[in-house]
VOGU-3710 file (C-alpha; in Angstrom, 3 decimals, decimal comma):
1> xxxxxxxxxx> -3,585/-55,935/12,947  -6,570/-53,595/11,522  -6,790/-51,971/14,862  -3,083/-51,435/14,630  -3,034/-50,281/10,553  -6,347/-48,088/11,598  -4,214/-46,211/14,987  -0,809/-46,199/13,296  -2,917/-44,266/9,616  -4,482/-41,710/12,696
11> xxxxxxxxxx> -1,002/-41,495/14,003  -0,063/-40,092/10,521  -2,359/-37,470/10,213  -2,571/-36,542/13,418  1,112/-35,317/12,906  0,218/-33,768/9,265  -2,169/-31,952/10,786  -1,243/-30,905/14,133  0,108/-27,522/14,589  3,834/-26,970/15,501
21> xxxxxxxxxx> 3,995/-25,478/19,088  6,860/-23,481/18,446  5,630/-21,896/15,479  2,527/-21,493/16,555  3,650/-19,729/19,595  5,840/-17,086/17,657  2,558/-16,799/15,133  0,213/-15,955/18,218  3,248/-13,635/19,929  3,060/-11,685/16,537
31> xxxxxxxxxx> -1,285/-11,343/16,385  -1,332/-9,589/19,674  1,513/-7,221/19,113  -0,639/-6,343/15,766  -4,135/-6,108/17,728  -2,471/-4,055/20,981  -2,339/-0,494/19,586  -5,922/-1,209/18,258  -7,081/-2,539/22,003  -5,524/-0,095/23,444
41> xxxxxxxxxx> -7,133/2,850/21,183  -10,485/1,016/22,170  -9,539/1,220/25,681  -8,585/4,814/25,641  -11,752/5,728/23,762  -13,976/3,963/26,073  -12,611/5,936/28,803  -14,408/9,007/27,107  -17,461/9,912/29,115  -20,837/8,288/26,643
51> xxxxxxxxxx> -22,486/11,831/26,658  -19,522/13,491/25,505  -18,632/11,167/22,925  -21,634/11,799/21,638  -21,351/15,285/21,021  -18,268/15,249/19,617  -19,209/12,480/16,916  -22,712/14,273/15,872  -20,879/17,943/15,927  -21,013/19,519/12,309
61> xxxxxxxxxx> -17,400/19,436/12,290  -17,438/15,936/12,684  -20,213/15,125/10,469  -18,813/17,756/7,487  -15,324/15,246/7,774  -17,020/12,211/7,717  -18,782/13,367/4,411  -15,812/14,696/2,846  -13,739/11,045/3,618  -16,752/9,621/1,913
71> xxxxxxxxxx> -16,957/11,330/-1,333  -12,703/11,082/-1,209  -12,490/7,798/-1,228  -15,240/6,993/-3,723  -14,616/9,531/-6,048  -10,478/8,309/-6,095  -11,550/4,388/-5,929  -13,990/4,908/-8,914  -11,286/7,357/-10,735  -8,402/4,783/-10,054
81> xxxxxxxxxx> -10,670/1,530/-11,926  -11,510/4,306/-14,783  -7,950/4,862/-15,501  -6,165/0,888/-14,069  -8,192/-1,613/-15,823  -7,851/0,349/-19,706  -4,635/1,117/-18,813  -4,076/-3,137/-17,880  -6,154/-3,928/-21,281  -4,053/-2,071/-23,631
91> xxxxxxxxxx> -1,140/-3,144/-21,938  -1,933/-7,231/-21,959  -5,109/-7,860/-25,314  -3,975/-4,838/-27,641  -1,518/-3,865/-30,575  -0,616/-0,561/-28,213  2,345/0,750/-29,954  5,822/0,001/-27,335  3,514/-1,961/-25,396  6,624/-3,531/-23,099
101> xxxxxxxxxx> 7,250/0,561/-22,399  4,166/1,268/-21,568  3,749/-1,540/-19,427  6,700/-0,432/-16,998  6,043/3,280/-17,077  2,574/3,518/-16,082  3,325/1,409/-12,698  5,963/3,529/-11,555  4,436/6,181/-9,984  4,176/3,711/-7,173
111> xxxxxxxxxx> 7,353/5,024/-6,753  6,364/8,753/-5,958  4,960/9,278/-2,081  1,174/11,217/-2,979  2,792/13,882/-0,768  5,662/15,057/-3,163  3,434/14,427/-5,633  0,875/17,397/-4,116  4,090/19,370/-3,628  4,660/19,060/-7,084
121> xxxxxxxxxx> 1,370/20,156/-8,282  0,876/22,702/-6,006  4,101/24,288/-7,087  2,959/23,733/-10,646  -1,107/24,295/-10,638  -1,372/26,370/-7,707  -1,834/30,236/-7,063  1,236/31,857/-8,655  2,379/28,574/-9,712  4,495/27,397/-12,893
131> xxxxxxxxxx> 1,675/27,198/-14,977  0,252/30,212/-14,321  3,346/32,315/-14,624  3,639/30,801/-18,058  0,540/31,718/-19,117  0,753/35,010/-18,182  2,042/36,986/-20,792  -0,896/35,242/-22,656  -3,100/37,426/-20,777  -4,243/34,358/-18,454
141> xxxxxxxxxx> -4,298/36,045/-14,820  -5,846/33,160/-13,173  -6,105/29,341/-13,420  -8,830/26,809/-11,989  -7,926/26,455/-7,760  -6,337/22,823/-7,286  -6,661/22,693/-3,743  -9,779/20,895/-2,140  -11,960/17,821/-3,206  -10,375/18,242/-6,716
151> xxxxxxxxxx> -6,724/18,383/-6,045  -7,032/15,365/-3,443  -8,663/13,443/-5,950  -6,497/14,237/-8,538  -3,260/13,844/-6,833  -4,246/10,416/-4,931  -5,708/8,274/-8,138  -2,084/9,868/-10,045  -0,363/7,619/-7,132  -2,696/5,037/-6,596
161> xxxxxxxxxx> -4,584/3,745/-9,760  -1,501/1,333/-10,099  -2,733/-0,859/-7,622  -5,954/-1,277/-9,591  -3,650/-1,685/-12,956  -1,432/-4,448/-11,448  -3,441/-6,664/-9,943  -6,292/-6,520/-13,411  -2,797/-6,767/-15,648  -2,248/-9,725/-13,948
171> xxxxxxxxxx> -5,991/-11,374/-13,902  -5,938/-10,855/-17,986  -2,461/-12,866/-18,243  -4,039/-15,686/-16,592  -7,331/-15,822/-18,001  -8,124/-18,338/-20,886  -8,987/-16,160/-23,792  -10,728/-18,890/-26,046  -13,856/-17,435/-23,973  -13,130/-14,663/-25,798
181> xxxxxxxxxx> -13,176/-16,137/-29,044  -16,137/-17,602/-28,657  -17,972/-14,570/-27,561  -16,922/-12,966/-30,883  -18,290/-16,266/-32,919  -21,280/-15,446/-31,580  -21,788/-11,675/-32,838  -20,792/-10,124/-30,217  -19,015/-6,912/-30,394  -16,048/-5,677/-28,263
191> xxxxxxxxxx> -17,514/-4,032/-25,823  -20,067/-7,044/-25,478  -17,663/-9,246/-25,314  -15,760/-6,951/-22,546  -18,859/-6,653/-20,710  -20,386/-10,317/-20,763  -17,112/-12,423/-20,676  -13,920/-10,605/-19,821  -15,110/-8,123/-16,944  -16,863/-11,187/-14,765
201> xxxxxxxxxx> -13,339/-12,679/-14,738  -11,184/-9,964/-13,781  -13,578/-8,424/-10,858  -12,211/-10,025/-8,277  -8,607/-8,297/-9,292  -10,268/-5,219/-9,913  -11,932/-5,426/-6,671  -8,759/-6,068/-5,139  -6,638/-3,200/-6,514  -9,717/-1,026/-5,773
211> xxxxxxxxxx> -9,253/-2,101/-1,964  -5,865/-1,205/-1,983  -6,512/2,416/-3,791  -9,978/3,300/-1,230  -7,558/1,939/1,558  -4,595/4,068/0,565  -7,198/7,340/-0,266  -8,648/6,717/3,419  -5,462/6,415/5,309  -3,211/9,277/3,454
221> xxxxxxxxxx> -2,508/12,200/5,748  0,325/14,377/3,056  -2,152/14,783/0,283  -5,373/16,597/1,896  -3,268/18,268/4,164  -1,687/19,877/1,326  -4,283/20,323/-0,630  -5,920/21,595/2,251  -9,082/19,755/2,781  -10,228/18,072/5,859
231> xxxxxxxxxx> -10,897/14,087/5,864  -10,826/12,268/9,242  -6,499/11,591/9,101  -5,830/15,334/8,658  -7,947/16,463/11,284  -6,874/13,685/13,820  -3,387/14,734/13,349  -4,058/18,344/14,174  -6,314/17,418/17,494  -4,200/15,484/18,291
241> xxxxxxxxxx> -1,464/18,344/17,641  -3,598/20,903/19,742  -4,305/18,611/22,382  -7,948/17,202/21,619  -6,851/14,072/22,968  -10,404/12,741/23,202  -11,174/14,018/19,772  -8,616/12,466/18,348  -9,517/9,239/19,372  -13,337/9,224/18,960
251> xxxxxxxxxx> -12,171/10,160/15,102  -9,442/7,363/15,004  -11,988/4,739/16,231  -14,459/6,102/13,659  -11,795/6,103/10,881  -11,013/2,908/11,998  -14,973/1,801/11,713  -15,099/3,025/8,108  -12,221/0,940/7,134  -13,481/-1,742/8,188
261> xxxxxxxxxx> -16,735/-1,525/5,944  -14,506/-1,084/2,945  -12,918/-4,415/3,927  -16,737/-5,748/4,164  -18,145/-4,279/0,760  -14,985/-5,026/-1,152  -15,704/-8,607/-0,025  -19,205/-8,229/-1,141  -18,020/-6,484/-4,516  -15,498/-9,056/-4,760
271> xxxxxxxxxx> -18,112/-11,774/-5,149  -16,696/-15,434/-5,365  -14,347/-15,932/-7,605  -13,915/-17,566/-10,948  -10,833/-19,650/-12,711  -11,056/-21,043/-15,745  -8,738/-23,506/-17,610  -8,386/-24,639/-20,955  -6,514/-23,468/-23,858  -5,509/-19,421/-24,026
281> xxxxxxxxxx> -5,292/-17,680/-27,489  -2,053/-15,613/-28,315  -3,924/-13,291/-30,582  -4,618/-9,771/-29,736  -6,930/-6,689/-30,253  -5,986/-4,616/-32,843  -6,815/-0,807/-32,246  -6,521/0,271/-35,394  -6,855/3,956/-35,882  -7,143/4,170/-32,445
291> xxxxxxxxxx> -3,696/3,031/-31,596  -2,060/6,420/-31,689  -4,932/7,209/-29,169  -4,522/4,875/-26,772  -0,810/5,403/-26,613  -1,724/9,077/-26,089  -3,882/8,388/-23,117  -1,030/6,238/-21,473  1,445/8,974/-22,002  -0,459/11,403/-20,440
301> xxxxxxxxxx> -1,141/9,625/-17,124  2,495/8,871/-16,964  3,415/12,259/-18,109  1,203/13,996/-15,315  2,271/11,324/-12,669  5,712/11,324/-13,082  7,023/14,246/-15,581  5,362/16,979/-13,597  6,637/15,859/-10,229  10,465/15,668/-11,438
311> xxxxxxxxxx> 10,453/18,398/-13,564  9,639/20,541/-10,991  11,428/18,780/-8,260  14,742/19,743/-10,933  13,537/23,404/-10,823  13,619/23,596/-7,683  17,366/22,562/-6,914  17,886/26,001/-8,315  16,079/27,899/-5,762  16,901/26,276/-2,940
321> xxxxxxxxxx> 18,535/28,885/-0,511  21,548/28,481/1,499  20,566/31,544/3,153  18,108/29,127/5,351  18,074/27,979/8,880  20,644/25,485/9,489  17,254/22,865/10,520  16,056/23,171/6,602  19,599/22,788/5,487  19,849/19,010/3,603
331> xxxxxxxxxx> 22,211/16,766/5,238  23,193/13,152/4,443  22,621/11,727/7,171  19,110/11,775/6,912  19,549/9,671/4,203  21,174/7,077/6,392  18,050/7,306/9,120  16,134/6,740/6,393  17,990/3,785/5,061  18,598/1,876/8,534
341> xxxxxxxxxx> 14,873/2,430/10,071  13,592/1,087/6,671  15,887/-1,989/6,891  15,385/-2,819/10,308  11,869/-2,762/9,656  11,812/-4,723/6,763  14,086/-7,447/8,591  11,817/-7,557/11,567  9,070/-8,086/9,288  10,207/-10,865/7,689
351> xxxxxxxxxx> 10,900/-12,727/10,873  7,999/-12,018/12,416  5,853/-13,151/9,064  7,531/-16,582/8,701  5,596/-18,089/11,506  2,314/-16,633/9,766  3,194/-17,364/6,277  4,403/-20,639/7,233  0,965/-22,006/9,089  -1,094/-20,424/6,802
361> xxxxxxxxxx> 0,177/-22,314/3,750  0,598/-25,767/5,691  -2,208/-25,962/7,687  -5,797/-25,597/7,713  -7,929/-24,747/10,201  -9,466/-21,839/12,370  -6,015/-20,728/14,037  -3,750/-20,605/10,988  -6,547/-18,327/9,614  -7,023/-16,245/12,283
371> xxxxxxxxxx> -3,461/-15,442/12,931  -3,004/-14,810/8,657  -6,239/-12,582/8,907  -5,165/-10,735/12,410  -1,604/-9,563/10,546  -3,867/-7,494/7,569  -5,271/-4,999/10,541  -2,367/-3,457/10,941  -2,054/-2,493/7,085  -5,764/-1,678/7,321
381> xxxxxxxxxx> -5,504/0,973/10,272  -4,362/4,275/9,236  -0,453/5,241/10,018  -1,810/8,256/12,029  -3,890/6,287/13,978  -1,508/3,710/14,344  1,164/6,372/15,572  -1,522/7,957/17,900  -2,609/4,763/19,542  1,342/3,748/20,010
391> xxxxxxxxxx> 1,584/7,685/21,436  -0,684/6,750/24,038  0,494/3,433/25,216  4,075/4,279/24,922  3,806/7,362/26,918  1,938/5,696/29,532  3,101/2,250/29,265  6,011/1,685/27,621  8,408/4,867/28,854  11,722/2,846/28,567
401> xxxxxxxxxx> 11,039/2,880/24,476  8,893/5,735/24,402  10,210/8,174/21,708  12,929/5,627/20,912  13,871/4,119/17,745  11,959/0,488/18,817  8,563/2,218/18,800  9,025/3,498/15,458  10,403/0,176/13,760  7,513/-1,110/15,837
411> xxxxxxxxxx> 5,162/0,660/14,291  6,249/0,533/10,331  6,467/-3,884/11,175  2,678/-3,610/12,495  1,498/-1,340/9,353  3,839/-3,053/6,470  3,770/-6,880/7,875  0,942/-7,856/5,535  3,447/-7,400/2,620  5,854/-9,597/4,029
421> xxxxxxxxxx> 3,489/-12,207/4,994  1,679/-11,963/1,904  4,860/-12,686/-0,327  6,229/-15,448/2,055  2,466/-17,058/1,988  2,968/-17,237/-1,478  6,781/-18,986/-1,694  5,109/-21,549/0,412  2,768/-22,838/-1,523  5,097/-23,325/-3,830
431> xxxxxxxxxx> 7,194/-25,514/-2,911  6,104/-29,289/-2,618  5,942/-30,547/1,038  7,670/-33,787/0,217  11,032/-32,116/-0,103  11,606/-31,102/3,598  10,006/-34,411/4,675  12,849/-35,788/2,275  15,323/-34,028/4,176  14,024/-34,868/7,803
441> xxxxxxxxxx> 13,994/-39,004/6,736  17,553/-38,308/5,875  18,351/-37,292/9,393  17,486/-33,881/9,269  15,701/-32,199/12,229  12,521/-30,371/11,452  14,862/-26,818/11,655  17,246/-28,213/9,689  14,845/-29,060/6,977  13,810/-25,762/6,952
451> xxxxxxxxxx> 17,025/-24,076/6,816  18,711/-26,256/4,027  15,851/-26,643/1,953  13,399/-24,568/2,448  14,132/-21,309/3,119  16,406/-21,413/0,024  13,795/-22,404/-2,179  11,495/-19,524/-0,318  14,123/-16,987/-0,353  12,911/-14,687/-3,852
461> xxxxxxxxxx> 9,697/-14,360/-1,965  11,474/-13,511/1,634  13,668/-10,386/-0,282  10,539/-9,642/-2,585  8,462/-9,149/0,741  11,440/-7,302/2,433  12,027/-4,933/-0,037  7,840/-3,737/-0,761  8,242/-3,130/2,942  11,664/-1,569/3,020
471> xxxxxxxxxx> 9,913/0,524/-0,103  6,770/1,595/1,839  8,178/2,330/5,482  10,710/4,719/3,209  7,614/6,761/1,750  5,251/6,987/5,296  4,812/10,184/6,684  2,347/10,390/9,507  3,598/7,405/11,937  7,302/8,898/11,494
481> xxxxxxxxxx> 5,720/11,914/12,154  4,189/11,295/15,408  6,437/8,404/16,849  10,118/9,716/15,718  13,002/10,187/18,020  13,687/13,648/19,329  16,192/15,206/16,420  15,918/12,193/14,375  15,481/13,404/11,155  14,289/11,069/7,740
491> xxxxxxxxxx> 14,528/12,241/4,429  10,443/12,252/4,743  10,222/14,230/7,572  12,919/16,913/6,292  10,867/16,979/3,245  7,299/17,817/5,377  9,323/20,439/7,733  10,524/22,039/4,399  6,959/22,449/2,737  5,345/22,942/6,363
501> xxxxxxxxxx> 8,050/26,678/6,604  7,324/27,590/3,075  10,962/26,215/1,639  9,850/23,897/-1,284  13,408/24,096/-2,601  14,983/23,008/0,725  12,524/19,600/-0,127  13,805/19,154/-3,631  17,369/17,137/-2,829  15,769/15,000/-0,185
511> xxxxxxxxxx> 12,701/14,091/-2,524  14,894/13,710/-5,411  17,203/11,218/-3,339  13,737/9,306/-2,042  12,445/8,424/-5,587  15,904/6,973/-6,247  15,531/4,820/-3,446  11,997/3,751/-3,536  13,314/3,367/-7,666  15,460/0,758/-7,099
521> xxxxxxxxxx> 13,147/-0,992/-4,269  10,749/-1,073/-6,762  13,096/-2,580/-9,307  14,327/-5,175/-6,714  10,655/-5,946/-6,110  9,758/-6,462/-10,270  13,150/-8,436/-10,600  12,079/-11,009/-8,099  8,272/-11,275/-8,812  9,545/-12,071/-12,772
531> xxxx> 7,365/-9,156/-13,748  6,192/-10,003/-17,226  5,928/-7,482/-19,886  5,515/-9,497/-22,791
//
C-alpha cells in the first residue's frame, strides 16, 4: 500500500506539473513567429560578403551614428530619472499642493506620439517659429537652434520620462515607510535618508522605467528625423529608402546588438531586488516653503509636454489650406484605418498572449520561461527594423500577404505582444488555482474551467493589455510606414506625409483626433489597473 500511496502522490504532481500540450503548442507557434523576422534579418545579413561588411560598419558614417545613438540614449535615460523619480516623490511622500492633479497630469504625455510632439516644437522653437515671431518686436532676431542632439533630447525625455515616473510612483506606494522613520530617529537628514534607505528600494523600478525610456530613445524614428539628427533608426530608414539594402541591414543588426546590451546592463543596474514588509506610515514630507516650488516644477514639465503641443496643434487648424493637393486633404476614413488595424492588432495579441501568460504563471520550468522571455524581443527590436526585416521576407517569401493588411497587424502583434502578455501574466497570478480545479471536479472540462471561471476573473487584465496595445500600435510610425498597404492611409501616416511636404496645418486635425484616441485608451488603461492617486 506505500508503493501504491508513494506512485498514486507522483501521479499527482506529475499532472501539476506537466505542461498542457495544447497550450504549449500555441505558446511555441507564437515564439517563432516573434524570433522569424529577427532570423531572417540574421540570415539576410549574413549573406553580405565579410569584407564588405566590414567596411561599411567601420566607415565614419557609421561610426559618427553609432556615437550619436550613444550619447541619445544616455543623455534622454539619465534626463528621464532626473525629472520621473522627483516627479513620483512629490506625487506619493509630500504635502505637494493638488497632489491627486498632479499625479494624473504629469503621466499623460504618454498620450502624445514624440513625433507630434517635435512637430510641435519645431513649429514653436524653430527658425521663424512662434516664439521667435513673438519676440520680435522685442528686438530678439534669433533664438537658440532646437534641432540636433538638443532638440532630440529634449523632445524624447518630454514623452518618455513617464515610464520612469510610473513604475518609481508605484515602488514608493508599496514600500514600508517605518524604514523611513527610523532613518530620521537616527539623525539623518532628508536627503540621507533618500540616499541610504529609500533609493536602494525603488532601483529596481527606476531601473525598469529607465529600460523602457533608453528602449523607446533607441528605437524612435519621428523625433531625430525631425529634429534632424542621425541615430542608427533614421539612417536605416533612408538606406533602406535609397536602396542600401545591405546597409540597412548591417545597421539593423547593429541596432539590434546595442539593444540588447541595454537589456544586459539594465539587468546589471537593476541588481536583485528587495521587498520589505512590516508596518507602512501614513505620514508625509512636508515641503514647506518649498511647496509652491515643487508645484512649479510639475507644472512646467506638464506645461511644456502637453500645453505647447496643443496649443499649437489649435493654431494650426487655422492655417490649414484647402487650397492643397487632394492627398494632404484630411479625410475620415483614415480615422477608421486607424481604428480597425489598431483593434485587430490588439485582439490578435491577446490571443496569441494567453498561451504565454497562462504557462508562465502556472508552471515553472525552462520552457514556460523561454517562451515568456522569447515574446519581449519583439518589443525590444526597433519598429523600423522590425518593418525592414518583414520587407524582406514578405517580398521574397510571403508574396500572397506581402503589402497586405496581415503583414502589418503582423507586425504591430510581434512589437506590442509583450504588453498583452505582461498584463495577462499578471491576472494569473491572481487568481487562486483551486477555483478552476473546483470547477473541473464538478464536471467541468479543463476548457470549460477556463472559460466560466477563469477568464472572467482574468478579464480587467485581458482589456487592460488590449487597450496599451490598441494605444501604442495607434501612435507607431516607422513599421506603418514601411509595411502599409498601397493607398492605405492612417491618421499617423497622413500626419508624417503632411510634415514630410511642408503642410503642418494639413497634420493638425489628424493629430488632434489621435490624442483623443490614445486619451481615452489611456483612460481605459488607468480605469482597469485601479490607478491610485491618493
Amino acid at each position: 500500500m506505500a508503493t501504491e500511496h508513494r506512485t498514486s502522490a507522483d501521479d499527482d504532481a506529475d499532472e501539476e506539473t506537466q505542461l498542457p500540450l495544447g497550450v504549449s503548442i500555441a505558446a511555441a507557434a507564437v515564439s517563432a513567429a516573434v524570433l522569424l523576422p529577427i532570423l531572417w534579418l540574421v540570415k539576410t545579413g549574413l549573406d553580405v560578403g565579410f569584407s564588405e561588411a566590414i567596411a561599411l560598419l567601420t566607415r565614419p558614417t557609421t561610426l559618427e551614428v553609432f556615437v550619436n545613438t550613444t550619447v541619445l540614449v544616455t543623455l534622454t535615460t539619465a534626463a528621464c530619472v532626473l525629472i520621473g523619480v522627483p516627479l513620483a516623490y512629490l506625487t506619493v511622500r509630500t504635502d505637494l499642493p493638488f497632489r491627486r492633479f498632479w499625479t494624473i497630469v504629469v503621466s499623460l504625455p504618454l498620450v502624445i506620439p514624440s513625433y507630434v510632439g517635435a512637430f510641435a516644437f519645431v513649429s514653436a522653437f524653430g527658425p521663424q517659429g512662434s516664439f521667435q515671431r513673438l519676440l520680435a518686436p522685442l528686438g530678439v532676431e534669433k533664438i537658440p537652434e532646437i534641432y540636433g542632439l538638443e532638440g532630440s533630447i529634449l523632445i524624447l525625455t518630454l514623452y518618455t520620462y513617464p515610464y520612469v515616473y510610473i513604475t518609481a510612483r508605484a515602488s514608493l506606494k508599496s514600500m514600508d515607510t517605518t524604514l523611513i522613520d527610523a532613518a530620521r530617529t537616527l539623525e539623518h537628514d532628508r536627503w540621507e535618508t533618500f540616499k541610504r534607505v529609500t533609493l536602494p528600494q525603488i532601483r529596481p523600478a527606476v531601473a525598469a522605467g529607465a529600460l523602457l525610456s533608453g528602449l523607446y530613445a533607441l528605437a524612435d524614428f519621428g523625433t531625430p528625423s525631425i529634429m534632424r539628427y542621425d541615430v542608427f533608426t533614421r539612417v536605416i530608414f533612408v538606406e533602406f529608402g535609397t536602396f542600401g539594402r545591405d546597409t540597412a541591414t548591417l545597421l539593423s543588426l547593429q541596432l539590434v546588438a546595442v539593444t540588447l546590451f541595454i537589456l544586459w546592463l539594465e539587468a546589471r543596474v537593476r541588481g536583485e531586488e528587495r521587498t520589505t514588509a512590516g508596518g507602512r506610515s501614513r505620514g508625509v514630507v512636508s515641503l514647506g516653503k518649498w511647496r509652491y516650488l515643487a508645484m512649479g516644477f510639475a507644472a512646467l514639465v506638464a506645461g511644456l509636454a502637453l500645453v505647447v503641443p496643443v496649443v499649437i496643434l489649435l493654431s494650426w487648424l487655422g492655417t490649414a489650406s484647402t487650397a492643397v493637393n487632394q492627398s494632404l486633404a484630411f479625410q475620415w476614413s483614415y480615422v477608421t484605418n486607424s481604428v480597425v488595424v489598431a483593434a485587430a492588432a490588439a485582439a490578435v495579441a491577446v490571443v496569441a498572449g494567453l498561451p504565454v501568460a497562462y504557462l508562465s504563471a502556472r508552471y515553472d520550468g525552462l520552457l514556460p520561461t523561454a517562451f515568456e522571455r522569447v515574446s519581449y524581443i519583439g518589443y525590444a527590436v526597433p519598429g523600423v527594423v522590425l518593418g525592414l526585416a518583414l520587407v524582406f521576407f514578405g517580398s521574397q517569401y510571403a508574396t500572397p500577404i506581402y503589402q497586405t493588411l496581415y503583414l502589418l497587424v503582423f507586425a504591430y502583434v510581434i512589437r506590442f505582444l509583450p504588453q498583452s502578455v505582461g498584463s495577462l501574466r499578471a491576472s494569473f497570478l491572481s487568481v487562486d488555482p483551486a477555483l478552476p480545479e473546483a470547477a473541473r471536479t464538478l464536471g467541468r472540462t479543463s476548457v470549460g474551467a477556463f472559460r466560466y471561471v477563469t477568464l472572467p476573473l482574468v478579464a480587467p487584465g485581458l482589456f487592460g493589455g488590449a487597450a496599451l496595445v490598441f494605444l501604442t500600435t495607434m501612435k507607431e510610425l516607422p513599421a506603418t510606414l514601411l509595411l502599409r498597404p498601397s493607398g492605405f492611409t492612417t491618421l499617423v501616416t497622413h500626419i508624417w506625409t503632411a510634415y514630410e511636404s511642408g503642410y503642418f496645418g494639413q497634420a493638425a486635425v489628424p493629430a488632434l483626433v489621435l490624442l483623443f484616441v490614445s486619451g481615452l485608451s489611456m483612460l481605459v488603461i488607468l480605469r482597469q489597473e485601479g490607478y491610485d492617486v491618493k
